[in-house]
C-alpha positions as CSV (number, residue, x, y, z in Angstrom):
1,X,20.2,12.3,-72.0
2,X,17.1,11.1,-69.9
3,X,17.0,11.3,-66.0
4,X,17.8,7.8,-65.5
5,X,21.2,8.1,-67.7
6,X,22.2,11.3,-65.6
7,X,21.4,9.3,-62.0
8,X,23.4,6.7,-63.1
9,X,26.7,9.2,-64.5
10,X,26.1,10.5,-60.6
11,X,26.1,7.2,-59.3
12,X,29.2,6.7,-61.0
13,X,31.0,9.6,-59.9
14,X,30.1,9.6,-56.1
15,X,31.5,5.8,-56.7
16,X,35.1,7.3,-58.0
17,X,35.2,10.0,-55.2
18,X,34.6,7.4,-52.5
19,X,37.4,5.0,-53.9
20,X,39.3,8.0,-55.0
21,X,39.0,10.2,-52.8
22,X,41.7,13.4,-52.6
23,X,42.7,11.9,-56.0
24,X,39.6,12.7,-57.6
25,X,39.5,15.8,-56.4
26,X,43.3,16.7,-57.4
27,X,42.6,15.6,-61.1
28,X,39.5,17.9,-61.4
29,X,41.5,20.6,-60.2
30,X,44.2,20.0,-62.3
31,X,42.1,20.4,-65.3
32,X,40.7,23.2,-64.1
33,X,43.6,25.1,-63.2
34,X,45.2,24.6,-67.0
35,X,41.5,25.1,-68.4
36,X,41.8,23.7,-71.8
37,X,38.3,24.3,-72.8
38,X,38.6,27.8,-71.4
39,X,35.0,27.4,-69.0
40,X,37.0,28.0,-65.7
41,X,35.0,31.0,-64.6
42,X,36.7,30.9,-61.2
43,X,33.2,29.8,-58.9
44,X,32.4,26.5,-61.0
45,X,35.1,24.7,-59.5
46,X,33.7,21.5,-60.1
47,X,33.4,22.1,-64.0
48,X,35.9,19.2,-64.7
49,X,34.5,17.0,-62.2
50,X,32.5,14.7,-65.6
51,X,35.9,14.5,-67.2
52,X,38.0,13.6,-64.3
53,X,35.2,10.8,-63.8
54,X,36.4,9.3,-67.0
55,X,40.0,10.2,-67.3
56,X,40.6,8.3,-63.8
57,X,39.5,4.7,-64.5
58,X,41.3,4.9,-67.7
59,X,45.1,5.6,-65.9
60,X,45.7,2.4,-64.9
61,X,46.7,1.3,-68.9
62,X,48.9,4.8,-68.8
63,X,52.7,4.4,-68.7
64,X,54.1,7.4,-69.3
65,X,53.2,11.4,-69.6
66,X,52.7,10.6,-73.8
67,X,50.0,8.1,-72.5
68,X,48.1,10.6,-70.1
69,X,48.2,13.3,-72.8
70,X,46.6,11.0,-75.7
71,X,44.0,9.4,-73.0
72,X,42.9,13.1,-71.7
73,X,42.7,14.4,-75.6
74,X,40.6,11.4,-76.4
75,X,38.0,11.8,-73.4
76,X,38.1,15.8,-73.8
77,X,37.0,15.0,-77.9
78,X,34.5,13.1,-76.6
79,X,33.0,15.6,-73.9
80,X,33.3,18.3,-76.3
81,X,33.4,17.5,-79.3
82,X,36.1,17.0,-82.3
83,X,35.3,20.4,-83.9
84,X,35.4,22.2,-80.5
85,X,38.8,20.4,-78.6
86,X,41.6,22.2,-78.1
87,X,44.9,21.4,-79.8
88,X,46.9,18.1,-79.0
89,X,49.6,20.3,-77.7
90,X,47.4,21.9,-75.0
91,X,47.1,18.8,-73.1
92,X,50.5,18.4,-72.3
93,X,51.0,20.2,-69.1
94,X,47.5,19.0,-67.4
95,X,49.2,15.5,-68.5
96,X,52.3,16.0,-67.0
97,X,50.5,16.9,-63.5
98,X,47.9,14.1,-63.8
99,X,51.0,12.0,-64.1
100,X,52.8,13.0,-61.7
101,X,49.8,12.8,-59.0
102,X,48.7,9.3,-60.3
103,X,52.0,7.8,-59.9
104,X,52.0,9.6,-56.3
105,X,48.6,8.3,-55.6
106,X,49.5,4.4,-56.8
107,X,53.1,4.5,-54.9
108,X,50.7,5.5,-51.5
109,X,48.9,2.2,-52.6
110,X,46.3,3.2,-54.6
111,X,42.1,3.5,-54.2
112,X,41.1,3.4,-51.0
């Protein structure tokens, strides 16, 4: 990945905190709470901050815990690779809590 492609995936990101906000943040600590990739080294708090960029815009076609659980799967094969992603099974609780907080977030009326 060249400079430019990596200014841009920042760009992005400081876009989905803004309109976000304390959402954003919940989502990355969500994941890295339950640690499926097993990288949470306690001080890199922010290590799921890149996935939580892509799992977010994707809620909105989400309509139930099943939904969340395949959607954060897919983007966790794609960060890290088929060969390397955990289990189906392992998403299931970070689901259930992104679920839970999303459909907090949208009944409090959504992106700021």
């Amino acid at each position: 990945m060249d400079q430019r492609e990596v200014s841009e995936r920042q760009e992005r990101r400081r876009g989905l905190k803004a309109a976000y906000g304390v959402f954003f943040d919940e989502v990355a600590a969500i994941l890295f709470r339950h640690d499926p990739e097993g990288i949470n080294f306690e001080s890199n708090t922010d290590e799921y901050e890149l996935e939580a960029g892509t799992i977010i815009p994707r809620l909105d076609g989400c309509t139930s815990t099943e939904d969340v659980q395949h959607l954060v799967h897919e983007e966790f094969r794609k960060w890290f690779s088929p060969g390397v992603t955990q289990p189906f099974e392992t998403f299931r609780q970070p689901a259930e809590d992104i679920w839970q907080a999303w459909t907090k977030f949208r009944e409090k009326g959504g992106p700021a």
